[in-house]
C-alpha positions in Angstrom: 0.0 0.0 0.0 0.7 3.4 -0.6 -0.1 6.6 1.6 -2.5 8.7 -0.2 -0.4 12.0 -1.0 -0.1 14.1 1.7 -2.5 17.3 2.4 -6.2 16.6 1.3 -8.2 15.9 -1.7 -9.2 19.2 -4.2 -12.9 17.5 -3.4 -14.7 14.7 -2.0 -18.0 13.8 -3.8 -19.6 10.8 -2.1 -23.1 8.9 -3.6 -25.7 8.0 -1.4 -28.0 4.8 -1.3 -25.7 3.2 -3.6 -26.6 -0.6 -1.9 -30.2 -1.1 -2.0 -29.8 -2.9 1.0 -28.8 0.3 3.2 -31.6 2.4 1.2 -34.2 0.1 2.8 -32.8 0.0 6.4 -32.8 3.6 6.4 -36.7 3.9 5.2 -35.2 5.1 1.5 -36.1 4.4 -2.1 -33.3 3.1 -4.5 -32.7 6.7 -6.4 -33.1 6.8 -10.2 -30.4 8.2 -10.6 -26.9 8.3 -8.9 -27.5 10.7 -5.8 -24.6 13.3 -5.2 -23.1 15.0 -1.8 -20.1 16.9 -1.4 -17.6 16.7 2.2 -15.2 19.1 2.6 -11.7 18.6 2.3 -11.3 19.9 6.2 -13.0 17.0 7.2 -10.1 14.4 6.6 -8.7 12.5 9.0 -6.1 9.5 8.4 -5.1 5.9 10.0 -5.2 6.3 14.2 -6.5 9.8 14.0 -9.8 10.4 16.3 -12.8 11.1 15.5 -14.4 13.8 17.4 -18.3 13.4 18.4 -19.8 17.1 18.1 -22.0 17.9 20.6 -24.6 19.0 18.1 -25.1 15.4 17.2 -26.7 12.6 19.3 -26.6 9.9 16.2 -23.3 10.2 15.1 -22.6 6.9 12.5 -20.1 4.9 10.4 -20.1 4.5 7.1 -17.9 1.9 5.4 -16.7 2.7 1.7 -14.5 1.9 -1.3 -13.0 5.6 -2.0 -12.0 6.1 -5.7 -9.2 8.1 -6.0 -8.4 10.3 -9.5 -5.8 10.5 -11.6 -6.3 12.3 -14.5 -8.7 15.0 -15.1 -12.4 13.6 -16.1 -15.1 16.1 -17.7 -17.9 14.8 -19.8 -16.2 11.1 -19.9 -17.8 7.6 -20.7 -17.5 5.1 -18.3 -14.3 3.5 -20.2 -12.6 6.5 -19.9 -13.5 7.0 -16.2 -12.4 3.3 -15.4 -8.7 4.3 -16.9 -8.8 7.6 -14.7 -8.6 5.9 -11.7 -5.5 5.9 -9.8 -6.3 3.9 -6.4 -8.5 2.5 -4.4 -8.7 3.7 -0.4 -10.9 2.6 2.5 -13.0 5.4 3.8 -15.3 6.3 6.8 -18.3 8.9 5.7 -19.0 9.6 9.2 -22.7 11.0 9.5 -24.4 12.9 12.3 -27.6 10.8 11.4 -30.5 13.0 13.5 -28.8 16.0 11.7 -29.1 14.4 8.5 -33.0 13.8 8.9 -33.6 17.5 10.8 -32.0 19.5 8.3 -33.0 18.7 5.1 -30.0 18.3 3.4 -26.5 16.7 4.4 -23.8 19.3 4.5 -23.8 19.7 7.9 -24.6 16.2 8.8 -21.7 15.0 6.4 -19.3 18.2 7.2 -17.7 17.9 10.5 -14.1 18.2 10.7 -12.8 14.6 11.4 -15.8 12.9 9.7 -13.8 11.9 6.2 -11.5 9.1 7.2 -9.5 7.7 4.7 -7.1 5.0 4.5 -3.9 4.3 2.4 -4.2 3.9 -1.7 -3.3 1.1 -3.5 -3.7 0.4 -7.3 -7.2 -0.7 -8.3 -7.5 -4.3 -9.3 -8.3 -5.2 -13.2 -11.8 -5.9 -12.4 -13.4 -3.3 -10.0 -16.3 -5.8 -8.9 -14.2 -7.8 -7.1 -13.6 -4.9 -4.0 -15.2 -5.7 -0.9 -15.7 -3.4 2.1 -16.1 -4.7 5.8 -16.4 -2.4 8.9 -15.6 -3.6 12.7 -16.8 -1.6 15.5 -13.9 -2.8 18.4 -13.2 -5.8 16.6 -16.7 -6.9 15.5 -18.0 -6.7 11.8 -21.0 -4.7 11.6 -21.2 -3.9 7.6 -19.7 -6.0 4.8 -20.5 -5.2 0.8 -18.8 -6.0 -2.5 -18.8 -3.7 -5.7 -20.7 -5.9 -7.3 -23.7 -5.1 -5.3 -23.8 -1.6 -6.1 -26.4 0.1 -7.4 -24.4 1.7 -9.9 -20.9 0.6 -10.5 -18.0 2.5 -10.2 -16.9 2.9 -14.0 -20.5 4.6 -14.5 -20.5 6.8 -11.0 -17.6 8.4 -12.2 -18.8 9.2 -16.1 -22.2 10.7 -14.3 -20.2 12.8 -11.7 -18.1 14.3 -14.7 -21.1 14.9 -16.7 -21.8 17.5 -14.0 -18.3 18.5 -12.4 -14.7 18.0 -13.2 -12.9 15.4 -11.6 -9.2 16.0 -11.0 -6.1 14.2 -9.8 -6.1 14.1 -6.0 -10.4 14.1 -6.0 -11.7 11.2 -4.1 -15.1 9.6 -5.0 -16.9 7.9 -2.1 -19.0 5.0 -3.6 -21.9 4.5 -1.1 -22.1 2.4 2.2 -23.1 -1.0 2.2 -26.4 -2.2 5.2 -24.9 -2.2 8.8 -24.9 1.3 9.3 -25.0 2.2 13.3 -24.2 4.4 16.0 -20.7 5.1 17.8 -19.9 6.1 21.0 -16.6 7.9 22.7 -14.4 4.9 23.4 -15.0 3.5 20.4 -12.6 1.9 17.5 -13.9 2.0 14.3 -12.1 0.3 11.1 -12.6 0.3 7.6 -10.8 -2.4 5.5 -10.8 -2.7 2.1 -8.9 -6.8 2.0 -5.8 -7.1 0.9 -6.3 -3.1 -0.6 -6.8 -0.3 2.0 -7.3 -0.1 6.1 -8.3 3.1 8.1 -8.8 2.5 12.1 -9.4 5.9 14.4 -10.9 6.2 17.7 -13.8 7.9 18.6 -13.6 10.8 21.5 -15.6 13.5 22.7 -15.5 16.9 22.2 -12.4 18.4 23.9 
């Protein structure tokens, strides 16, 4: 594995509902269409790093995913093209302040909290993409476990509709959606993201200092 560079991503566009098995444990419809959220780059945090519980938030979640990381600049591309733009693969935390997420309406703030964007080391993408699986532990114990192959809409084709509507450049990193398993974490907590044999991200979980 190699250490994504250093600094943070230009962007981080993340899809939501993207296993139809998490749209339904939430109460949510499969979307048509591949549905689109930005995190800011100030959110990042990286392996053994803690995430910080803001006291706005009494639902504050994991969410397991295979992050997509560009390397070459993508506007208006088919999904071939977007598949050869892709310069590694990285596990990746979407932390979400879940009672935020429902109250407000839309997901910036619920999605935007400084340490709620962990991400793990890159490593090249394998020849077929479907083959990625993502597993999360909560202090050793799996709570979520999808493979690519389950998405709703595959990675190759994610990344042709994002550049339909924004540019993608080198550094951006795509999250793909969260498998079911979705759940709650408390201060004291050690949450891990692992990628197999690809990626691994493990932080803590504290408090606001």
């Amino acid at each position: 594995m190699t250490q994504t560079a250093t600094g943070r991503p230009g962007k981080i566009v993340c899809v939501g509902r993207n296993y139809s098995e998490h749209a339904k444990e939430l109460g949510n419809a499969v979307p048509k269409e591949p549905l689109l959220f930005l995190k800011p780059p100030s959110s990042v945090i990286h392996e053994g790093e803690s995430i910080v519980l803001p006291p706005q938030s009494k639902q504050v979640e994991f969410e397991g995913e295979i992050g997509v990381v560009i390397g070459s600049r993508l506007s208006h591309a088919d999904a071939a093209a977007a598949a050869r733009a892709i310069r590694g693969i990285c596990a990746l935390n979407d932390v979400t302040a879940r009672d935020l997420q429902k109250s407000d309406g839309q997901w910036t703030r619920a999605k935007g909290f400084d340490t709620f964007c962990a991400i793990g080391p890159e490593s090249a993408a394998p020849s077929d993409l479907k083959t990625l699986v993502v597993l999360t532990r909560v202090n050793g114990v799996e709570r979520q476990r999808g493979a690519a192959s389950d998405m709703v809409f595959p990675i190759p084709d994610l990344l042709s509709y994002i550049s339909g509507i924004m540019t993608l450049e080198p550094g951006d990193v795509v999250a793909t959606g969260t498998p079911a398993g979705v759940g709650k974490l408390a201060a004291g907590d050690v949450v891990e993201i692992e990628i197999p044999g690809v990626s691994k991200v493990r932080n803590p979980v504290t408090n606001t200092v």
